[in-house]
C-alpha positions in Angstrom: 27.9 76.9 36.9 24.3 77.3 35.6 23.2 78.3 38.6 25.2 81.4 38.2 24.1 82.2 34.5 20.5 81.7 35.0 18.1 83.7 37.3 14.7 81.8 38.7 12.3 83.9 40.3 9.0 82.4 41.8 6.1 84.7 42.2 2.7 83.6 42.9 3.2 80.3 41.5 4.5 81.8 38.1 8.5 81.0 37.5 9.8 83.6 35.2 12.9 82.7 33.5 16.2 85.6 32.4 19.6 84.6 31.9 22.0 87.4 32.9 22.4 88.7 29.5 18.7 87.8 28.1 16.3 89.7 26.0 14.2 87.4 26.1 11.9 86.3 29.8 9.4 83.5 29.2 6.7 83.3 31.9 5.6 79.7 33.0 3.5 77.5 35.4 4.5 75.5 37.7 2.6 72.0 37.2 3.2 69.8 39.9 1.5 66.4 41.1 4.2 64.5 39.6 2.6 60.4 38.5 -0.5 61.5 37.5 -2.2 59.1 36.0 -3.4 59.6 32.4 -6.7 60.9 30.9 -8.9 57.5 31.0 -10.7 59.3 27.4 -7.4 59.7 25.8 -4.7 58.3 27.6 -2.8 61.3 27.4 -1.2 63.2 30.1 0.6 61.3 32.4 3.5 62.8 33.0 6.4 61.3 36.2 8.0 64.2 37.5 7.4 68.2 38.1 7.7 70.8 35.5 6.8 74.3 34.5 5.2 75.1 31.0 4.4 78.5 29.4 2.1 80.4 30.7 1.8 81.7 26.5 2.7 80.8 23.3 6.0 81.9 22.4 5.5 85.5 20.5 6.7 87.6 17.9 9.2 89.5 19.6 10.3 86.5 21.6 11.1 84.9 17.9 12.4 88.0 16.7 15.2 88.5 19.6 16.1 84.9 19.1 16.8 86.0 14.7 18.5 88.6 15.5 21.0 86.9 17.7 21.7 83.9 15.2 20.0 84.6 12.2 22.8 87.5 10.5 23.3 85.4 7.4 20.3 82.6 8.4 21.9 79.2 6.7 19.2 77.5 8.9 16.3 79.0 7.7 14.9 80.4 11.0 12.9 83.2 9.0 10.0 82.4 6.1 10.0 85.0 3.8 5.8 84.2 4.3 6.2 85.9 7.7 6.9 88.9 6.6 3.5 90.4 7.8 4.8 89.7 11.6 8.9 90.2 11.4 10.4 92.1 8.5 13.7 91.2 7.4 16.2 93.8 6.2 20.4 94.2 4.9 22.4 91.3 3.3 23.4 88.2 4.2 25.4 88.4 6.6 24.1 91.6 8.2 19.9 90.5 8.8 18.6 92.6 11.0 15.1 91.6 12.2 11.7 94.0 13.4 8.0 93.3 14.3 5.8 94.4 12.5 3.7 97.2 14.7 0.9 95.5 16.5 2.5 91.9 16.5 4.9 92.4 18.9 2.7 89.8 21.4 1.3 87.7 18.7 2.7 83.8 18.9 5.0 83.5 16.3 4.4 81.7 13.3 5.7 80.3 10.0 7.9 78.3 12.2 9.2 74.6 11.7 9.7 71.6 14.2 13.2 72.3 13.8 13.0 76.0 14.5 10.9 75.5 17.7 13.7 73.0 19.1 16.5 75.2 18.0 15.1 78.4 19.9 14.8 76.0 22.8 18.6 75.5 22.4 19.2 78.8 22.2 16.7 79.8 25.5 19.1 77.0 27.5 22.5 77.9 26.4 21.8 81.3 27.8 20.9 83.4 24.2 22.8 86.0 22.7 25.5 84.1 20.7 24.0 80.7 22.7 24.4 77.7 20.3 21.2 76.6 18.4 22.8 73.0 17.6 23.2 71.7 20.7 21.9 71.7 24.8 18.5 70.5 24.5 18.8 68.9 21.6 21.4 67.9 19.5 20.7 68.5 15.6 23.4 67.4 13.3 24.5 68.5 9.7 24.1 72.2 10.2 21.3 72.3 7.6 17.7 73.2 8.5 16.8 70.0 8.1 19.0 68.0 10.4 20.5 65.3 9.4 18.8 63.3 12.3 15.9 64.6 11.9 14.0 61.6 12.3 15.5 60.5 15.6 15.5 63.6 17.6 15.1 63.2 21.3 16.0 65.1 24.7 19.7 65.9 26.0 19.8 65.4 29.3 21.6 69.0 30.1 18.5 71.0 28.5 16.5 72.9 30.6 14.2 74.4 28.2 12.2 72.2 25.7 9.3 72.0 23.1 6.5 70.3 25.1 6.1 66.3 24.8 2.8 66.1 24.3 2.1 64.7 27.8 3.5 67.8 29.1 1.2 69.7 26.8 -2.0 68.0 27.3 -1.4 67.6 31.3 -1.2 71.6 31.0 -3.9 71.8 28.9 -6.4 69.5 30.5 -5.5 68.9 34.1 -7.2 70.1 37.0 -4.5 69.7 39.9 -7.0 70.5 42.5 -8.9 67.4 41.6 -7.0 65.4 39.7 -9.2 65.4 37.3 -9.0 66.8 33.6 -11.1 68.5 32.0 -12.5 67.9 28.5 -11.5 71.8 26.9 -8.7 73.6 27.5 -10.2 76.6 29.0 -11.1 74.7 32.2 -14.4 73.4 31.4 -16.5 70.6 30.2 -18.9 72.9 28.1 -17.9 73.7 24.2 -16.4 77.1 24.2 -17.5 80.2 22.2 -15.1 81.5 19.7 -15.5 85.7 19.6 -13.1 88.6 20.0 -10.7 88.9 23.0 -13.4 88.9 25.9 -13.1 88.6 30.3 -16.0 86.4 29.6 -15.3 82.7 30.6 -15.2 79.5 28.1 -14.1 81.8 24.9 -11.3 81.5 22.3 -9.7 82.5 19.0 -11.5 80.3 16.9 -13.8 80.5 14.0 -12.3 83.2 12.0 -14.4 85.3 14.9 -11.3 87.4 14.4 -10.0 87.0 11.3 -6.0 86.2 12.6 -4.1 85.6 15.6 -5.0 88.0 18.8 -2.2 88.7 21.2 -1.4 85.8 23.6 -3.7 86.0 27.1 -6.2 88.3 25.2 -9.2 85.9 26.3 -8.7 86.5 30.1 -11.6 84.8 31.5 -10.5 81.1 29.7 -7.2 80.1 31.2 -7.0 76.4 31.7 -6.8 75.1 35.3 -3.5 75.7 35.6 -3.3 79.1 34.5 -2.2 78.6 30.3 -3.9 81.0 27.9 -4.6 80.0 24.7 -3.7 76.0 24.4 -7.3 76.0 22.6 -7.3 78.6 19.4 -5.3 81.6 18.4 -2.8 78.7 16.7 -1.9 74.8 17.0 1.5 74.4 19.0 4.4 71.4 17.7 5.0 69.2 20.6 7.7 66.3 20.5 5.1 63.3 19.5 6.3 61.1 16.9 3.2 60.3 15.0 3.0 58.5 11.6 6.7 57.4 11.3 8.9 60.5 10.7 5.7 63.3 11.5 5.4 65.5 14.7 2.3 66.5 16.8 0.5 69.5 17.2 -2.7 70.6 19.1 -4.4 73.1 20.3 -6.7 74.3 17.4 -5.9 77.9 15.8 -8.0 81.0 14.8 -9.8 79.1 11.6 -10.8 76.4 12.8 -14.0 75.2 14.9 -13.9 75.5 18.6 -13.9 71.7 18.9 -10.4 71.6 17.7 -10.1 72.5 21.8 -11.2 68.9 22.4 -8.8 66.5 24.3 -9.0 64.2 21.6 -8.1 66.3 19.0 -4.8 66.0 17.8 -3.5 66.5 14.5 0.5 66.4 12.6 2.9 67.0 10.1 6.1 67.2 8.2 8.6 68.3 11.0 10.4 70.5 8.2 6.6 72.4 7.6 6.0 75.8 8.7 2.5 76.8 8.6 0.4 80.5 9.3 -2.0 78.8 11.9 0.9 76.8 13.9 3.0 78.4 16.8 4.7 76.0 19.8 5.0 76.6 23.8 8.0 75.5 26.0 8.4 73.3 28.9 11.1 73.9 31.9 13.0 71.7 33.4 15.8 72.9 35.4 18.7 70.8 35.1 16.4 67.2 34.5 18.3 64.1 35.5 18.2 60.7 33.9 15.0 59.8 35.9 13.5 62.6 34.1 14.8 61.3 30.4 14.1 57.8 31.3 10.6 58.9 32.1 10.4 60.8 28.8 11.8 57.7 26.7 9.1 55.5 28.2 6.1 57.9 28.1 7.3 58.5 24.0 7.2 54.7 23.6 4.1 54.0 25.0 2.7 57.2 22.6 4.2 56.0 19.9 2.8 52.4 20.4 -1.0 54.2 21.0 -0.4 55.7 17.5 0.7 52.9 16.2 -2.7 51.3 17.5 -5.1 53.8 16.1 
């Protein structure tokens, strides 16, 4: 039974996540007051049931454990020759072996495509090591990195982990539980933030080219978001599951090079799923063991974002 693979611990409101035989522990937030309503200035947010959501962006050595469990001869693409500044590959096909690159280690990972980001959610729910990247959360068919389906992708109803929807995102981002009220930046507060180097001070981020690059994730420990995220606002944009412009996929967030307005609700920007980018990084959602209320709630909340795209 799952319940036998997987070990959840609850500490202080943080869920930390191992399977028996992990590498890799992701450290989330629970988010709770399940049927909130939506952000009157976006309509964004809303999300029907309780979830947890990363406390970071995934990271460098996260993404690295995950290549070297599956990636040996990579017929999926799960490495960009690009990112060779933050994971070095080395051997044959067949025999990749995968290393950060010193100082990255807790950087989010980058040069990584919609496809990737769902695949190492896979991978996080079928347990890692030799887990299966194909199927669990998602289901991604033709065994190319550019799935065959593509297009349609949608939840499984046996995932646990998952790329953010972007309800799930923003409600993270933006939400103020105590209040029920969101907020109109992600670092829990109504004022434009500052973008300078990795500071206690409150209201800062990654932004600006104040740094030059990505900082390591929860650097700017004065500007969590009022549930307790770091970085949903700079550093990099983070895919979530939106379906925008037919066949595109969301991301928000704002990275390290752009203006600190980018940490605006109402910013939200996508792309070509099969795009991997320098400035774009993604975030999971938990849900353990969601039922067919859950999906049913996801389906709905998809069509109704769809049909706001559709009416912008």
């Amino acid at each position: 039974m799952r319940s036998w693979i997987r070990a959840c611990l609850i500490w202080v409101g943080f869920l930390v996540f191992a399977s028996a035989a992990s590498a890799v522990t992701v450290s989330t937030v629970q988010i709770g007051d399940a049927g909130n309503s939506a952000d009157g200035l976006t309509g964004y947010g809303a999300v029907g049931y309780d979830y947890s959501i990363g406390t970071y962006e995934v990271t460098n050595s996260q993404y690295a454990e995950f290549l070297n469990s599956k990636a040996a001869s990579d017929p999926l693409g799960l490495w960009n020759p690009f990112n060779a500044g933050n994971i070095t590959r080395s051997g044959v096909s067949g025999s990749f072996t995968y290393a950060v690159v010193a100082g990255r280690a807790d950087r989010p990972a980058v040069f990584v495509s919609f496809y990737d980001t769902l695949r190492f959610a896979n991978w996080m729910t079928n347990g890692q090591g030799l887990g299966d990247t194909e199927s669990g959360s998602y289901t991604l068919t033709g065994g190319t990195a550019i799935p065959t389906n593509g297009f349609t992708l949608s939840r499984n109803p046996a995932g646990s982990f998952f790329l953010t929807s972007e309800d799930e995102w923003y409600k993270g981002a933006y939400y103020d539980q105590g209040s029920n009220a969101y907020t109109l930046y992600t670092t829990n507060a109504n004022v434009l933030p500052t973008c300078s180097a990795p500071t206690a001070t409150a209201n800062r981020g990654n932004c600006g080219n104040a740094v030059g690059g990505t900082t390591n994730v929860g650097s700017y420990t004065g500007s969590a978001s009022a549930n307790g995220t770091y970085d949903q606002g700079g550093n990099v944009w983070e895919w979530n599951e939106s379906i925008i412009f037919a066949a595109f996929r969301g991301y928000r967030g704002g990275a390290f090079n752009n203006f600190n307005t980018r940490f605006e609700s109402t910013e939200r920007q996508n792309a070509n799923p099969a795009l991997e980018f320098a400035d774009v990084g993604f975030r999971l959602a938990y849900i353990p063991e969601p039922g067919t209320a859950v999906l049913l709630s996801l389906g709905l909340v998809g069509l109704a974002a769809r049909r706001r795209a559709q009416s912008r």
